[in-house]
N, C-alpha and C positions, 0 to 999 in steps of 0.2 A: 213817048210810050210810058204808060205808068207803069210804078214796079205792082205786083201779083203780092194780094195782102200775104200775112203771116196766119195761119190757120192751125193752131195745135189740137188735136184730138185727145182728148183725156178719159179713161175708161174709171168710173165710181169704185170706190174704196169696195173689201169685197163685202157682200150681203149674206145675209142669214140662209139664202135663197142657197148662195156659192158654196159657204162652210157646209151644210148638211147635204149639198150635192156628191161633194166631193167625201166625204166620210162615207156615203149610203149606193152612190150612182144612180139614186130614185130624185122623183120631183116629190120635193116635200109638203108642196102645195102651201108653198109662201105665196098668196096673193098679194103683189106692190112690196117688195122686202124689202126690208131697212138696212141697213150698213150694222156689221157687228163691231165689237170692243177693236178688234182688229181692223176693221176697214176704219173707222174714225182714225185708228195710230197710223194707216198706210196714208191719210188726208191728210194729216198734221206735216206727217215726214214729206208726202209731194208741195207743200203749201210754199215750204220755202226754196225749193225749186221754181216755181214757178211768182214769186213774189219781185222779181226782178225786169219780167216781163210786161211793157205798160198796154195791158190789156184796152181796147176801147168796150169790148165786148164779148158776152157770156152767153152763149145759148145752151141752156140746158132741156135737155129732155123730162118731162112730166114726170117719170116714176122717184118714187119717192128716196131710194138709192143716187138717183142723180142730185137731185137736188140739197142732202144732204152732204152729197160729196163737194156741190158747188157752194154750199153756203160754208162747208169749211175751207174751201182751197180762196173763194171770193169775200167772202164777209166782211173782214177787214185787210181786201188788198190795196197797197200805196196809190193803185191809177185810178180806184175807185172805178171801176167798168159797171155799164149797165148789163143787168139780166136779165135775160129774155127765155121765156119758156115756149120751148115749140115741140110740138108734137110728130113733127114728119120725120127725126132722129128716134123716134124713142124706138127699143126693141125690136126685132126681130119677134110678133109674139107666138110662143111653139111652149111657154112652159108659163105654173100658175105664175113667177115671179111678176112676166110680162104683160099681165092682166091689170090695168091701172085701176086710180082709185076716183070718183066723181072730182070735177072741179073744183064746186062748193068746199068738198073737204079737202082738198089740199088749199084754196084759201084761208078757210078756218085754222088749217093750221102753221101754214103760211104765209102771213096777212102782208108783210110787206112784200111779195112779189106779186106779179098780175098775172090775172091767169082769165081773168076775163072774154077773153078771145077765142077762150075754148071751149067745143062744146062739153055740156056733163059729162058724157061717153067721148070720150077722145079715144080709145084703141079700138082695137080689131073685135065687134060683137055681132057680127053677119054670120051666117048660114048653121048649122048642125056642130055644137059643141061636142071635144070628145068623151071618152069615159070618166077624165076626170072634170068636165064640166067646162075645159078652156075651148076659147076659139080657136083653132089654128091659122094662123093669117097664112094664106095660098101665097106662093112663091111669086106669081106676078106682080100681085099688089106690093109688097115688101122691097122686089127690084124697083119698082115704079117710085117708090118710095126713097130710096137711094138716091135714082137720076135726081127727082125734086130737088132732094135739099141738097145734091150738089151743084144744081142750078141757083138755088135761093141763093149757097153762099155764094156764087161768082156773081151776085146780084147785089151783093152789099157795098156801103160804102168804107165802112172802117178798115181800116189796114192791119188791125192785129185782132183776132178773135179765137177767144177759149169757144171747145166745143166740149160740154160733157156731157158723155152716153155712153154706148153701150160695146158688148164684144163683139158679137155676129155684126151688128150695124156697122161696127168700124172696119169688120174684117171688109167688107163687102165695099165700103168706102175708100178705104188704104192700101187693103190688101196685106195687113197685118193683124195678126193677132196680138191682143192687148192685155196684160195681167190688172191685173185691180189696180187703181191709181196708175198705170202706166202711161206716157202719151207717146204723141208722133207728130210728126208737123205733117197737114195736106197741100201736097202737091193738084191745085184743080186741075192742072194739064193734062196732070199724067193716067191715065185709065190703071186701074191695078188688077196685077198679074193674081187671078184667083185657081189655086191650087185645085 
C-alpha cells in the first residue's frame, strides 16, 4: 500500500484586498489584489518554514496575491519544485479581490511561469453581475469546485505538494480557517467538519 502524499495548504501573505477590509469592513474594490508591505514580510517569515520541506510541487492559484505569495515562499527553494498554475483552487468569488486578471497579462507579467492552458477568462463571469459589477459564483459551482480539485490532488503522482490559495477555499477543503501565510497539511481521506 503506498503511503498518502504530503499536501500542505498555504493561505497568500495578506493583500491590499485584507488590509482595507479589515480597517473599513467594506470591499474596496481591489480587482486581483496584490500582497501589501506586510504580506511580502508574513512570505519572507513563512519561507523559511517551509524551506526545509522537499517540495516536488507548487500549485498555485491564478490571482495575483497567490502567485506572489508562491514566487516568494518557491522562487529560490533548495528541491526546486515545479509550479503549476490552476484555476479550480482559486477563490471563492463573492468580492472584487476575487475577480482575476486576463491570462495574457499575468504572462506578461509572469513570463517564467505557464499559464497557457488557461483560458483568458478563467474565473466566474456568467449570469447578472452585482451592484458593484462582480459575478457572484452560486454556491454549487464553488462546492463542485472543491470536490474537483480534491480529486485532481488524490490523482497526482508527487508525494509532497505546496498548495497556495486561498481562505474560504481552504476553509471548505480543511475545514480550517487560515490567516495570511498560514498553512495545514491535507488529509484527502478525511472529509472536513464545516461549522
Amino acid at each position: 500500500m503506498s503511503m498518502s502524499p504530503r499536501i500542505v495548504c498555504i493561505r497568500h501573505g495578506e493583500s491590499t484586498f485584507n488590509a482595507a477590509h479589515r480597517a473599513t469592513g467594506r470591499d474596496p474594490l481591489h480587482t486581483d489584489a496584490r500582497l501589501t508591505e506586510r504580506g511580502h514580510a508574513q512570505v519572507r517569515s513563512a519561507r523559511a518554514r517551509l524551506r526545509e520541506i522537499p517540495f516536488e510541487l507548487v500549485v498555485t492559484s491564478p490571482l495575483t496575491r497567490a502567485i506572489e505569495t508562491t514566487m516568494g515562499l518557491f522562487g529560490e527553494h533548495p528541491a526546486a519544485p515545479q509550479i503549476l498554475v490552476e484555476v479550480l483552487h482559486r477563490e471563492c468569488q463573492e468580492s472584487s479581490c476575487d475577480v482575476g486578471r486576463a491570462a495574457s497579462q499575468i504572462a506578461a507579467e509572469f513570463p517564467h511561469l505557464r499559464v497557457d492552458h488557461l483560458p483568458e477568462i478563467w474565473w466566474h463571469a456568467d449570469g447578472e453581475p452585482n451592484a458593484h459589477g462582480i459575478h457572484v459564483e452560486p454556491r454549487h459551482l464553488f462546492d463542485r469546485r472543491v470536490r474537483e480539485f480534491r480529486a485532481w490532488l488524490g490523482a497526482r503522482t508527487e508525494r509532497t505538494i505546496a498548495v497556495v490559495g486561498h481562505g474560504t477555499f481552504f476553509y471548505h477543503l480543511t475545514g480550517q480557517w487560515l490567516d495570511n501565510c498560514e498553512s495545514t497539511d491535507l488529509d484527502l481521506a478525511a472529509e472536513p467538519a464545516l461549522a
